[in-house]
C-alpha positions in Angstrom: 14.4 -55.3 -1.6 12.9 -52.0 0.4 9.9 -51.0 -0.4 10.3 -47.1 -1.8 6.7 -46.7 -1.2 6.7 -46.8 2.2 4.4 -44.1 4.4 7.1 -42.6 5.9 8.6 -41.7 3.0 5.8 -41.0 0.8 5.3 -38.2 3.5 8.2 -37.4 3.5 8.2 -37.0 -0.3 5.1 -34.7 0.1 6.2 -32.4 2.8 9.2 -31.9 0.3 7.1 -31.0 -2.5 4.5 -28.9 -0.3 7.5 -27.0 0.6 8.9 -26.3 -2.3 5.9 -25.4 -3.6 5.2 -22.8 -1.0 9.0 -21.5 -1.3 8.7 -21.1 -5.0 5.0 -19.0 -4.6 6.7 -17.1 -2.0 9.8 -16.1 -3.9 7.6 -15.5 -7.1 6.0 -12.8 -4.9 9.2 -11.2 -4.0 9.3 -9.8 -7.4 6.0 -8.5 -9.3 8.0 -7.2 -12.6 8.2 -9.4 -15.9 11.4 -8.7 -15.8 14.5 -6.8 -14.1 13.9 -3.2 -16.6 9.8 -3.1 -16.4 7.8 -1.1 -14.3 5.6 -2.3 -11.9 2.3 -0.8 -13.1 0.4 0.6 -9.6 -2.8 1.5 -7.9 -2.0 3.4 -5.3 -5.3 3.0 -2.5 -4.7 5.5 0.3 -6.6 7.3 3.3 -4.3 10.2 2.3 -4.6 12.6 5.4 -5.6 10.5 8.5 -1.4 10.0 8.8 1.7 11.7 7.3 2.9 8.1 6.3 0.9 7.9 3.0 2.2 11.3 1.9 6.2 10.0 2.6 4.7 6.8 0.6 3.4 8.7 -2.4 6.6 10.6 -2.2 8.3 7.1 -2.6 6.2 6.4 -5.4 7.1 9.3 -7.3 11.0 8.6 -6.8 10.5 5.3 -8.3 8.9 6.4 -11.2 11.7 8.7 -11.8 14.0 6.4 -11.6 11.9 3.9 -14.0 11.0 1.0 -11.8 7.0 2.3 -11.5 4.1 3.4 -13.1 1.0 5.2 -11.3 -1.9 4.2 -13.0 -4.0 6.1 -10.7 -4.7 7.0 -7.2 -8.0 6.2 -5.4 -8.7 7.2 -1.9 -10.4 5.8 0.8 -11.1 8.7 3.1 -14.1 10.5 2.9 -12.4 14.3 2.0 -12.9 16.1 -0.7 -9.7 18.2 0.1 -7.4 14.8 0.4 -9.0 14.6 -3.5 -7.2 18.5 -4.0 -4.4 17.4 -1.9 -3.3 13.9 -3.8 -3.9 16.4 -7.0 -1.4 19.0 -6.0 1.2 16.6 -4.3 0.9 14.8 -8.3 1.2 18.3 -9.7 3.9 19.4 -8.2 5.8 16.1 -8.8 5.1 16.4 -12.5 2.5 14.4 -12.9 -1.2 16.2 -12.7 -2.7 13.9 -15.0 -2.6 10.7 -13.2 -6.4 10.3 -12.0 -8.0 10.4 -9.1 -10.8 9.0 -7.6 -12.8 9.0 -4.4 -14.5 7.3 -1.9 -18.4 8.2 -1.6 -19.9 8.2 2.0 -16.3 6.5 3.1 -15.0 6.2 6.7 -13.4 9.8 8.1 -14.8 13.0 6.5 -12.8 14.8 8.7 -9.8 16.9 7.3 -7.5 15.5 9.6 -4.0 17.8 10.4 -2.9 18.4 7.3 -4.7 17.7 4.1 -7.0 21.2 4.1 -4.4 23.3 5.6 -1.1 22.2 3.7 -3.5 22.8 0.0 -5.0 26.1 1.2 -1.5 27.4 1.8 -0.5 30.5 0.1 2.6 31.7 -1.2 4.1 35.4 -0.3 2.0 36.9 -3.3 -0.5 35.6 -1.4 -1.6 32.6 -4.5 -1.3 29.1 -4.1 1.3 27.1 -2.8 -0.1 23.9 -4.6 -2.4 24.9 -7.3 -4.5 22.6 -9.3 -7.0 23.6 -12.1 -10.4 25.5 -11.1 -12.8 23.3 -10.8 -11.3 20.0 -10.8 -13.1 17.3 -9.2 -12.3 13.4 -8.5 -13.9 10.4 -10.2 -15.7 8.2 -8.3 -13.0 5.3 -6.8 -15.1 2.0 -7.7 -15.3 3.6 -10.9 -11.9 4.7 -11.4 -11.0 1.4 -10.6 -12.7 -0.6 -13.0 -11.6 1.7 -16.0 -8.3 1.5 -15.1 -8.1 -2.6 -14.4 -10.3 -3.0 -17.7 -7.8 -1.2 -19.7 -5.0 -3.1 -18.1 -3.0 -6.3 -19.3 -3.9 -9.8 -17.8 -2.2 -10.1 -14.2 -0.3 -7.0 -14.8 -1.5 -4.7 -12.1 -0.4 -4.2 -8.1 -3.0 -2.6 -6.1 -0.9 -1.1 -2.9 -3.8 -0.9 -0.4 -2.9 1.3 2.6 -5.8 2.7 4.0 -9.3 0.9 4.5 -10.2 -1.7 2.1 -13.5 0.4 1.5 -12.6 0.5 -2.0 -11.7 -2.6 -3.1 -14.7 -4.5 -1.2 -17.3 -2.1 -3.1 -15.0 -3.1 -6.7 -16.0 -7.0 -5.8 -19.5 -6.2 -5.2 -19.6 -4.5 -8.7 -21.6 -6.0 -11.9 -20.7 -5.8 -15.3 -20.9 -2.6 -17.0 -20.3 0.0 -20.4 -16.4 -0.2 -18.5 -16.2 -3.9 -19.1 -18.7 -7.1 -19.1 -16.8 -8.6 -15.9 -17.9 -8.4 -12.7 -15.5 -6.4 -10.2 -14.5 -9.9 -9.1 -13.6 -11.2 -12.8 -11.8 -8.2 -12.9 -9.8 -8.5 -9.6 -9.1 -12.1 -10.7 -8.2 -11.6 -14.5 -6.0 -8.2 -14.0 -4.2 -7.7 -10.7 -1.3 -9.9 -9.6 -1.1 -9.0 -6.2 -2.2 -6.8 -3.4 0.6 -5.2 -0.9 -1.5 -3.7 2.0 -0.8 -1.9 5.4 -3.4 -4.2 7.3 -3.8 -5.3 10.7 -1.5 -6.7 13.6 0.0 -9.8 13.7 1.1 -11.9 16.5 4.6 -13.7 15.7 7.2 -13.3 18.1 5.8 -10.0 19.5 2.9 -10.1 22.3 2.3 -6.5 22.0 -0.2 -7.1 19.1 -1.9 -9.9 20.3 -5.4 -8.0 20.6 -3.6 -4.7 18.8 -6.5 -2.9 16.9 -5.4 -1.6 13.7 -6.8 1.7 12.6 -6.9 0.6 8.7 -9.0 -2.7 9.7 -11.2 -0.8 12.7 -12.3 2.0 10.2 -14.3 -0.2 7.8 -14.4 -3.9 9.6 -16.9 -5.1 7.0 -14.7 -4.5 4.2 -11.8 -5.7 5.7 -13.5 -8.9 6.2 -14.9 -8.9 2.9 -11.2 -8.5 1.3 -9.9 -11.2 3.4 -12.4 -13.8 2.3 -13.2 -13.0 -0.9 -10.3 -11.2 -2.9 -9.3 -13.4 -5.5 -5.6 -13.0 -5.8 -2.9 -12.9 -3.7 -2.3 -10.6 -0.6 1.1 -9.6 1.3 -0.3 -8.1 4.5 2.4 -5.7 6.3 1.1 -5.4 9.7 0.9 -2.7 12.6 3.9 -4.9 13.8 6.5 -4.1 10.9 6.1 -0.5 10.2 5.4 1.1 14.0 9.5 0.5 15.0 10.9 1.5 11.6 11.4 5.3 11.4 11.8 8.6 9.8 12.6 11.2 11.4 11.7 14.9 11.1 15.7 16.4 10.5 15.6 14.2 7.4 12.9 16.0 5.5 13.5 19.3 7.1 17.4 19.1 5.9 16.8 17.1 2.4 14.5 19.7 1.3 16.3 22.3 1.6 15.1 24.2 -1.0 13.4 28.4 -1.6 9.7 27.1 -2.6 7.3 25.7 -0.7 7.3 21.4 -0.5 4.2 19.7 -0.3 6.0 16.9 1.6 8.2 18.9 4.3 5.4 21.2 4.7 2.7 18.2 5.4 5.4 16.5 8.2 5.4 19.6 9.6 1.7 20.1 9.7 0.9 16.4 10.7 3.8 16.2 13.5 3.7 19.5 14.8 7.6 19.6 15.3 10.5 18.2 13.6 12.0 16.4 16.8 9.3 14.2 16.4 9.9 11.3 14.3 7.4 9.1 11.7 6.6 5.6 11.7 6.8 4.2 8.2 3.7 1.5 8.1 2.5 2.6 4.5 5.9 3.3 3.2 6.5 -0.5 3.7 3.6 -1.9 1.3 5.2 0.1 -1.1 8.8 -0.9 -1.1 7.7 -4.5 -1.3 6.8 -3.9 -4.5 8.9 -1.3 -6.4 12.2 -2.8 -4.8 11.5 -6.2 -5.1 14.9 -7.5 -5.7 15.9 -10.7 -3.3 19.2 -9.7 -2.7 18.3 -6.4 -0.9 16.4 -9.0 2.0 14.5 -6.0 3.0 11.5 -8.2 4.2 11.0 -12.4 4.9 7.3 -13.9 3.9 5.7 -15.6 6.3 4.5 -19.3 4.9 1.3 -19.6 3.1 -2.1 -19.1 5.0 -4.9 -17.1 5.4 -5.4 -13.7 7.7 -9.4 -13.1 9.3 -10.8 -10.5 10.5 -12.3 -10.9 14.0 -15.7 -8.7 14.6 -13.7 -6.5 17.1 -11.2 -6.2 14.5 -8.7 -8.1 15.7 -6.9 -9.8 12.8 -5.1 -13.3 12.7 -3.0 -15.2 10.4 -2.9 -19.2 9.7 -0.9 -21.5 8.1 -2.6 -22.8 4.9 -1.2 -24.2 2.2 -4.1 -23.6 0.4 -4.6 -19.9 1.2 -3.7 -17.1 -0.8 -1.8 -14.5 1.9 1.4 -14.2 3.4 2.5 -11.8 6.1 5.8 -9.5 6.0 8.2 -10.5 8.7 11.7 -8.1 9.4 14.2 -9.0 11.6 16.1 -5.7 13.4 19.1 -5.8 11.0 16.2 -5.5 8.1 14.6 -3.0 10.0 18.3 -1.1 9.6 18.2 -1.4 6.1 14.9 -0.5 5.5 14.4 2.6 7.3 18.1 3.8 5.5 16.3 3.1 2.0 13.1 5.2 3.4 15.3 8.1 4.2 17.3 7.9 0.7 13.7 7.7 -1.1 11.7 9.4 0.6 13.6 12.8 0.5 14.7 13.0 -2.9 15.1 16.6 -3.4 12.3 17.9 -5.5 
């Protein structure tokens, strides 16, 4: 009689299971709904104004939640602007949605208005009164804050945070103590409310040298809290590195031609302002930590998940990923038939005429 408890295939038996195990987390975070007709309930994190990509991602964000498949619970910001506060404000106003709140970063990376945050809000219209207008004297909330009220008053494991600017914000949430907003630390929070982070975060080496030592603006901009979120977030992060988004694109005659339209956009005119010309096309990094999330359905095979492991942040910056079956990330792969597919849903999305 064989012995069926051999070593060989005992090992066997546990790579099989390890496998499967990692297959089945992996798939479960393809898809971050309960089910097929619920939202996916968002935090949008964004250095809104240091690139024309998070508008054309907030833009997304919008479309979706027209079409039902997600909820802004609010926005928080990680660049240090009070007019990419007025700006996110306006963009939400003029999409129909001025009370989803706002909050910002204090004493963040990038004060700087940038190309087009300052000068798309301060437009005027030919009566010379505001393109964009928001209420007089509006101001944001403080982000940390913003973000405990909103995770405390959230279901259990309900929440996406879509991270695709610095990890300023989310660093200073797990350094938090309990409060008046809730008795949890901003760890317990982290751990008991979101299911899963989607962020626009470093440069990952796969089958592409160019990245190797590629220094990614989101991770070199706040390297503390980049390493911070890497080793001590609690739940699960999908990283979408400098890698995925740079070759995917969207082009200026798409926005110029989709919003065609006798008012001002805050979209068409914030390409313009951020590009300089329309011949000149966008690369979509942020708009692809948000389409992991609000069209999550497998069949599409927009992205592939790398196996389980865990991404570090080098001092320099640098960022690299390892195979762990005990870590907690994953990394976004595309092939260039996804890349096809992908950038034709970002044009669809993105330019919904509004």
């Amino acid at each position: 009689m064989k012995n069926i408890f051999s070593l060989p295939r005992i090992l066997f038996t546990l790579c099989a299971v390890c496998m499967l195990t990692v297959c089945a987390q992996a798939k479960d975070l393809l898809d971050v709904r309960n089910s097929p007709s619920e939202p996916v309930k968002m935090i949008f994190d964004t250095d809104m104004g240091n690139d024309a990509d998070d508008a054309l991602a907030l833009a997304i964000i919008h479309n979706m939640i027209d079409r039902g498949k997600c909820e802004l619970l609010g926005l928080t910001l990680t660049k240090s602007n009070p007019y990419a506060a007025k700006y996110c404000k306006a963009f939400n106003t003029q999409y129909g949605r001025p009370d989803i709140p706002i909050g910002l970063v204090k004493d963040g990376a990038t004060p700087g208005d940038g190309r087009y945050v300052r000068k798309v809000f301060e437009m005027k219209k030919a009566d010379g009164t505001p393109a964009f207008p928001i209420p007089e004297g509006w101001e944001p909330e403080d982000s940390v804050v913003l973000l405990r009220k909103l995770l405390a008053a959230a279901e259990d494991h309900s929440v996406v945070i879509v991270q695709v600017g610095f990890s300023t914000n989310l660093a200073r949430l797990l350094d938090t103590p309990g409060d008046e907003i809730s008795p949890l630390t901003g760890k317990e929070l982290a751990a008991k409310k979101v299911r899963l982070v989607s962020a626009m975060f470093g440069a990952f080496l796969f089958e592409d040298e160019r990245f190797i030592k590629h220094k990614e603006y989101n991770v070199l901009m706040d390297i503390p809290a980049a390493q911070k979120l890497t080793r001590e977030w609690p739940t699960p992060i999908v990283f979408s590195g400098f890698e995925v988004g740079v070759d995917i694109k969207v082009r200026g005659c798409t926005i110029l031609n989709d919003y065609l339209m006798p008012e001002q956009n805050i979209v068409k005119e914030s390409y313009l302002a951020y590009r300089g010309e329309w011949e000149l096309a966008q690369a979509t990094w942020d708009l692809t930590s948000v389409l992991f999330v609000v069209r999550p359905e497998e069949g599409r095979d927009y992205f592939t998940l790398s196996e389980m492991g865990t991404v570090t942040v080098r001092d320099d910056s640098t960022t690299y990923f390892t195979p762990d079956p005990n870590g907690k990330h994953f990394c976004f792969k595309t092939t260039k038939m996804q890349d096809v597919r992908i950038e034709e849903a970002f044009v669809n999305l993105c330019s919904e005429k509004h």
